[in-house]
PLY file of the C-alpha trace (Angstrom):
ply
format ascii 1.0
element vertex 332
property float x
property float y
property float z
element edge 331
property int vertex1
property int vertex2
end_header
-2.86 -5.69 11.44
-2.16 -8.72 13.61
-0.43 -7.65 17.72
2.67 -6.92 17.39
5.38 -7.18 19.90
5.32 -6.55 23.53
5.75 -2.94 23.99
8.61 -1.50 26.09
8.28 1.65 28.39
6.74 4.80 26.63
8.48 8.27 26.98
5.73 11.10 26.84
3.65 11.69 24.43
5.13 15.07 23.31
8.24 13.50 22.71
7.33 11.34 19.82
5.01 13.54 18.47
8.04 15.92 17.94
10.09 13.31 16.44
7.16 12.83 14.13
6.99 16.34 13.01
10.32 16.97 12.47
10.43 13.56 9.82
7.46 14.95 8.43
9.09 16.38 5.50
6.75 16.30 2.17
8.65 14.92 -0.40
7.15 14.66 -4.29
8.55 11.75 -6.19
8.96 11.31 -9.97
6.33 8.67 -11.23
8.20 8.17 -14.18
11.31 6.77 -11.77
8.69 4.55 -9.96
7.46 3.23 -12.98
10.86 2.28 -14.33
11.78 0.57 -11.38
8.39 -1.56 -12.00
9.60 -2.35 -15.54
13.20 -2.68 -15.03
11.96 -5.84 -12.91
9.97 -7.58 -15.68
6.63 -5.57 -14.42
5.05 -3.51 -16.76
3.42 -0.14 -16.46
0.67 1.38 -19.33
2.03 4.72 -21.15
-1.22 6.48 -20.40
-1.13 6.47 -16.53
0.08 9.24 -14.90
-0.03 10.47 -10.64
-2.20 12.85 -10.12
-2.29 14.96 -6.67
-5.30 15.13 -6.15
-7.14 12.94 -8.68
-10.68 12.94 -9.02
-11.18 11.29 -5.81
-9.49 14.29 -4.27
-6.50 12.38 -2.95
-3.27 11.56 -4.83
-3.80 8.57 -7.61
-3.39 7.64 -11.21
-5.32 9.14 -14.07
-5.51 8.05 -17.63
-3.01 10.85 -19.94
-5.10 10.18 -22.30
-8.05 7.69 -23.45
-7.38 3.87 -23.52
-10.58 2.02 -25.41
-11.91 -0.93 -24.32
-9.60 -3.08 -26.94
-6.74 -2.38 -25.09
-8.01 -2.02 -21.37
-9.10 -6.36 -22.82
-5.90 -6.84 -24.25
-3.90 -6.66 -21.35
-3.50 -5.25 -17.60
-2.48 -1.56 -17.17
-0.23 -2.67 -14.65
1.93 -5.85 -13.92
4.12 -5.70 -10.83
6.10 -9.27 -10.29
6.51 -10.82 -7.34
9.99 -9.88 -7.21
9.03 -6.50 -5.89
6.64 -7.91 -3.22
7.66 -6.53 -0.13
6.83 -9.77 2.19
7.48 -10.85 6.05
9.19 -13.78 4.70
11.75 -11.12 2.90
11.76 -8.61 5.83
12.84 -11.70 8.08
15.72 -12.68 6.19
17.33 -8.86 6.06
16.79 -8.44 10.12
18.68 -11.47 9.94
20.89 -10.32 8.10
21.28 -7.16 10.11
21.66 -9.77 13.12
18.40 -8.24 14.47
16.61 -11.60 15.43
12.85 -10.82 15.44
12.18 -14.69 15.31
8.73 -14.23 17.63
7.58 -11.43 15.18
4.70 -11.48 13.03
4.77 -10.88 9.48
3.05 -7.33 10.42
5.89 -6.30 12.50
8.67 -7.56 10.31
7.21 -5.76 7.48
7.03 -2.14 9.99
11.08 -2.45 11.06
12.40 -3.56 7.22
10.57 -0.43 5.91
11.81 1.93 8.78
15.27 0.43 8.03
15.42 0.76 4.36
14.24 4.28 4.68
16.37 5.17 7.45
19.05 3.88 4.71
17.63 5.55 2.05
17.46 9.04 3.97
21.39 8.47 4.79
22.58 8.28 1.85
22.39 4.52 1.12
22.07 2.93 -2.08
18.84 1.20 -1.53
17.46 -1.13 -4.29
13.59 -0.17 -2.68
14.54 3.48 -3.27
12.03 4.62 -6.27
9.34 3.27 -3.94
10.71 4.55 -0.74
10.34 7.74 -2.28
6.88 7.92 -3.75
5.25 7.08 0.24
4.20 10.06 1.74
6.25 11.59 4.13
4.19 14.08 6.16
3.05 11.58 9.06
-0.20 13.53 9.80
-1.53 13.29 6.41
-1.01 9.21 6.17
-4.22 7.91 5.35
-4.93 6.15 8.94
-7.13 8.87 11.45
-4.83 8.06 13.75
-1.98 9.05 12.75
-2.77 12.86 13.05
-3.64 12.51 16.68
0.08 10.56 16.66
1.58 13.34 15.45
-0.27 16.16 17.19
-2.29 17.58 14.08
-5.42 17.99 15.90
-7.09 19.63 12.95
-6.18 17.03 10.21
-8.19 14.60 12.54
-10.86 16.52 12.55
-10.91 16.73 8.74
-11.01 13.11 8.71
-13.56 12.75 10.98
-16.24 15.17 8.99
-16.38 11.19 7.15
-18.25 9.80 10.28
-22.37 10.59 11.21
-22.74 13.48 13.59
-24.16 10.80 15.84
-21.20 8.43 16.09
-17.83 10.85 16.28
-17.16 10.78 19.90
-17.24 7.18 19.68
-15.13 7.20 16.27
-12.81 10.03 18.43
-12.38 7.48 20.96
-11.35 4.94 18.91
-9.00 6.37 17.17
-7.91 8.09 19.99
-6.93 4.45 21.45
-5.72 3.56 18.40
-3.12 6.16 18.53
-2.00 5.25 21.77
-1.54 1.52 20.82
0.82 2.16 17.87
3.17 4.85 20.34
3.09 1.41 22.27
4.20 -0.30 19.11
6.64 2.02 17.85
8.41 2.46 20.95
8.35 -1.22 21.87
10.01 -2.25 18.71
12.01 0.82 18.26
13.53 -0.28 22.39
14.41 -4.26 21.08
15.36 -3.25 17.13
16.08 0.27 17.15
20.19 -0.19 17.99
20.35 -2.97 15.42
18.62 -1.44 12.87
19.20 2.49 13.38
15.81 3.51 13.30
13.88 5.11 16.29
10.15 5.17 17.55
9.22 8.06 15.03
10.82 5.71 12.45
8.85 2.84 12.97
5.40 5.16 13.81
5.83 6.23 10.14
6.18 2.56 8.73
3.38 1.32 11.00
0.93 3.97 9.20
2.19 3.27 5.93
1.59 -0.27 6.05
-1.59 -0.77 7.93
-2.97 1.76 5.54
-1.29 0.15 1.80
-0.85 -3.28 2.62
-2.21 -6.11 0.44
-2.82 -9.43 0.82
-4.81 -10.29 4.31
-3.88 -9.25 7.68
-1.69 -12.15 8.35
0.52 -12.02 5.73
0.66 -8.11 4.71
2.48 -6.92 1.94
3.56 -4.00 -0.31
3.33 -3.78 -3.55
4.60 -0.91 -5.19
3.13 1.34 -7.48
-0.32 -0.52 -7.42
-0.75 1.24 -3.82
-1.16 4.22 -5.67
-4.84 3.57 -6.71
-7.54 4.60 -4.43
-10.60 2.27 -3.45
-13.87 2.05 -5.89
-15.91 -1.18 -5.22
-17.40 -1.02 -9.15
-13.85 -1.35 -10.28
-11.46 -4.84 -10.33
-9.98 -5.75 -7.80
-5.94 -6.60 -8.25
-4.97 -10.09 -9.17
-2.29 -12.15 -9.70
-0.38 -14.16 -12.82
1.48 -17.37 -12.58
4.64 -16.48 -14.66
7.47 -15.40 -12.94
9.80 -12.81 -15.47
7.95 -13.82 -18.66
6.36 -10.85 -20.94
2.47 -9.83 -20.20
1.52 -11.87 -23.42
3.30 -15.18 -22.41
1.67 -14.75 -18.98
-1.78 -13.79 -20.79
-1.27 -17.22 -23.05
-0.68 -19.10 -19.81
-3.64 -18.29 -18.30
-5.70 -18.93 -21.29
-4.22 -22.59 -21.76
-4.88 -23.08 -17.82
-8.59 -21.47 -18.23
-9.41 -23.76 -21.38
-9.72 -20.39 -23.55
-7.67 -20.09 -26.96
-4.03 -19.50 -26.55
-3.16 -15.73 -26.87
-6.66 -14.95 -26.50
-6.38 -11.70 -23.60
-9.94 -10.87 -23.36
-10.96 -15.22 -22.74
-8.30 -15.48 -20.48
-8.94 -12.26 -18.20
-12.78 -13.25 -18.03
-12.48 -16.83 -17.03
-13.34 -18.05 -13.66
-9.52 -17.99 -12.73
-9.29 -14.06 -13.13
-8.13 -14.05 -9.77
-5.82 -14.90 -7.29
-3.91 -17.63 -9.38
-0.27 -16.67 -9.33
2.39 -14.59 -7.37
3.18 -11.45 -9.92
0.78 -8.22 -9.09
-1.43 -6.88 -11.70
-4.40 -5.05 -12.37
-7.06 -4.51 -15.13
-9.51 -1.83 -16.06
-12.62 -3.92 -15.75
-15.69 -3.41 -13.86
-15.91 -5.60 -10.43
-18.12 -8.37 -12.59
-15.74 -8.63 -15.60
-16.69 -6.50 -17.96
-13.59 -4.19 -19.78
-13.67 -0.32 -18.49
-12.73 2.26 -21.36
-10.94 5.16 -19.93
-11.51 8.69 -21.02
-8.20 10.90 -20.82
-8.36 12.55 -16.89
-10.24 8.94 -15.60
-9.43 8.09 -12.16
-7.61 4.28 -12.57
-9.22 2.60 -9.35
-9.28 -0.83 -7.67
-11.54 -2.39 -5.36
-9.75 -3.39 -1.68
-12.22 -6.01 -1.43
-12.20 -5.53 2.43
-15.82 -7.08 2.75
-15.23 -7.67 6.29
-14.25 -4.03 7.14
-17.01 -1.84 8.84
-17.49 1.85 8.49
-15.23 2.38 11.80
-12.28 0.14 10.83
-12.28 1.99 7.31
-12.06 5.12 9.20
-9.26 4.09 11.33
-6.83 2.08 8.79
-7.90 3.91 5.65
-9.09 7.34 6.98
-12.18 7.48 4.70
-15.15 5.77 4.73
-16.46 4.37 1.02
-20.08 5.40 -0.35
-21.48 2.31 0.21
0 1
1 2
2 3
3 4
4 5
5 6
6 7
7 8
8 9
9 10
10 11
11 12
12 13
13 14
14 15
15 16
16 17
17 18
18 19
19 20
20 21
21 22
22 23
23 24
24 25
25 26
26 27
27 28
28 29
29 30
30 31
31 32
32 33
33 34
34 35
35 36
36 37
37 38
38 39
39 40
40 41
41 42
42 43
43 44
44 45
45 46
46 47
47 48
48 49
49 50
50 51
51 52
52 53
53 54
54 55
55 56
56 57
57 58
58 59
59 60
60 61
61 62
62 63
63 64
64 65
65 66
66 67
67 68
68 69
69 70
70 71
71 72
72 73
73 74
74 75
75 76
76 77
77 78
78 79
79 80
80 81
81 82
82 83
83 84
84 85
85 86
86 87
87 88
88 89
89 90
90 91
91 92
92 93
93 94
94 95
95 96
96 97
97 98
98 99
99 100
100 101
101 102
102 103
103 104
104 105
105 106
106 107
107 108
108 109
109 110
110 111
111 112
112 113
113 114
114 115
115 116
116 117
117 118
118 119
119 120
120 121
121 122
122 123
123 124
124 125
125 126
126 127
127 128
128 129
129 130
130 131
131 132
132 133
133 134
134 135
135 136
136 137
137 138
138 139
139 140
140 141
141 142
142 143
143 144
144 145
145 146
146 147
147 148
148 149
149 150
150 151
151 152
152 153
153 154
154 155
155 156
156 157
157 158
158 159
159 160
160 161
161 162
162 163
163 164
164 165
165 166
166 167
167 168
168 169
169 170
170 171
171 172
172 173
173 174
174 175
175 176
176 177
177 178
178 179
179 180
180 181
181 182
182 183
183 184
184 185
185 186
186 187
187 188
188 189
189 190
190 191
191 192
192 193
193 194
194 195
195 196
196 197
197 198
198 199
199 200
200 201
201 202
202 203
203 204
204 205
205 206
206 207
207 208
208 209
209 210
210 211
211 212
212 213
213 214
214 215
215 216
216 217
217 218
218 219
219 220
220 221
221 222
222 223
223 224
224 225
225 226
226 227
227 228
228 229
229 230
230 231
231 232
232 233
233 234
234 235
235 236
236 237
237 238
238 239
239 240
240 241
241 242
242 243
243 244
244 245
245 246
246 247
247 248
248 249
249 250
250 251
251 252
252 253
253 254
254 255
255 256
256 257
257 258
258 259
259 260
260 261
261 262
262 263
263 264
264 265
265 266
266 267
267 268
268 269
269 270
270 271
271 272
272 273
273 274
274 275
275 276
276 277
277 278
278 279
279 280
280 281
281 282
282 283
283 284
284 285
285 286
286 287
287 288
288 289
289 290
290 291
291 292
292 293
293 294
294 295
295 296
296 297
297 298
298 299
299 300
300 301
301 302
302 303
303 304
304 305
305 306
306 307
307 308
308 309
309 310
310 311
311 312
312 313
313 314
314 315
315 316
316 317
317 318
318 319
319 320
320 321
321 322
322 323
323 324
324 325
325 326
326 327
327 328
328 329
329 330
330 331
């Protein structure tokens, strides 16, 4: 994630990792409520998926209920989440505005951190928050976030250790140094925009610790522009599999949007399978979506108990920055 803000003064270290533990508070969440909320928007969710804690991968994900063939993995994406639910800087500006919060020399990054501490700090009161069925399906025990520093942030000494059976013998006192500093940089963000946002906003350093692991661990889109995306954070990393893309048409039905794409691709109108393997797969719209195809375009039947996975297409990432903002390292 881009810097963030200029940190204020830090209290000691105990103190936040206290506050940490005591919002630490597993919570499970109803898929089913998560999904709704997806297709209550115009999104659209496939019947067979299901969360699955762990999934094959051995962390939380969805699973195929039962088998989808490779007609209807072509037909359409399992998923479709529209742009409306996009959880953007440009939308966390306008409600710290709102909030008369300022934040006007903030990056995207750091917007994103204090609008999900807010809404959650909402949420947890008692608010009715419209992000709610989302809010609720992040995980809530800060040590187990998927960053490797965010155990050391919260003073679970042996959860960071578990992660860090994922580096070579060779290299963990380096990898223990690094994330070591990377723990201490995001107290130094927490507490810095927790001291100039925490009054306005009513959240506090543990607050914003929590959002700063959630999204430099789910966010989408590039590190200048991060954003959340519900429900399609809930698939874990496979570089065979697609990667997510996007769809043009805002609020219209999966088949109008497939049609759209095949008139734009020169494929036959209402054709799914032309459209979805035409050179403008990806990255051609603003709604969300994702398809069970194979990373070069080939349709991927799932078997009933399948792990549904997406590739993060973080070329650039190296084993160590895996480790740090993802807390595993891939295969490969």
């Amino acid at each position: 994630m881009d810097a963030m803000s200029t940190p204020s003064a830090l209290p000691r270290r105990h103190a936040i990792a206290t506050l940490l533990l005591l919002a630490s508070r597993a919570t499970a969440f109803d898929f089913n409520a998560l999904a709704s909320f997806v297709r209550r928007a115009g999104g659209s969710v496939h019947a067979s998926l299901a969360l699955a804690d762990p999934a094959p991968c051995g962390a939380r994900g969805l699973v195929a209920a039962r088998d989808v063939g490779v007609d209807a993995v072509s037909a359409a994406p399992l998923v479709v989440v529209p742009a409306s639910l996009e959880m953007s800087g440009r939308r966390a500006r306008a409600f710290l505005e709102d909030r008369g919060a300022g934040g006007d020399d903030l990056d995207d990054g750091s917007l994103l951190v204090l609008w999900l501490a807010a809404l959650d700090g909402e949420r947890r009161r008692g608010g009715d928050v419209f992000w709610a069925p989302y809010l609720e399906s992040l995980p809530r025990d800060v040590a187990a976030l998927p960053n490797a520093w965010a155990p050391l942030l919260a003073g679970d000494a042996g959860a960071f250790e578990a992660l860090l059976d994922a580096a070579d013998p060779a290299d963990r006192g380096l990898w223990r140094d690094e994330a070591r500093q990377a723990a201490a940089y995001a107290e130094r963000v927490a507490n810095g925009l927790a001291g100039d946002f925490g009054a306005a906003l009513r959240v506090d350093a543990a607050d914003v610790a929590w959002a700063l692991g959630v999204v430099s661990s789910r966010a989408m889109g590039g590190g200048a522009a991060p954003k959340l995306v519900p429900l399609l954070d809930l698939l874990n990393h496979d570089a065979g599999r697609s990667p997510f893309t996007s769809f043009d048409a805002v609020a219209a039905t999966v088949e109008t949007r497939l049609a759209a794409r095949g008139v734009r691709s020169g494929a036959t109108v209402g054709s799914g399978r032309a459209a979805v393997n035409a050179k403008n797969r990806e990255h051609d719209g603003d709604d969300w979506c994702y398809w069970s195809f194979t990373d070069d375009g080939r349709p991927l039947e799932l078997k009933a108990g399948d792990e549904v996975m997406a590739n993060y297409k973080t070329e650039d990432y190296d084993a160590l920055e895996w480790f740090l903002n993802a807390g595993f390292v891939p295969p490969a």
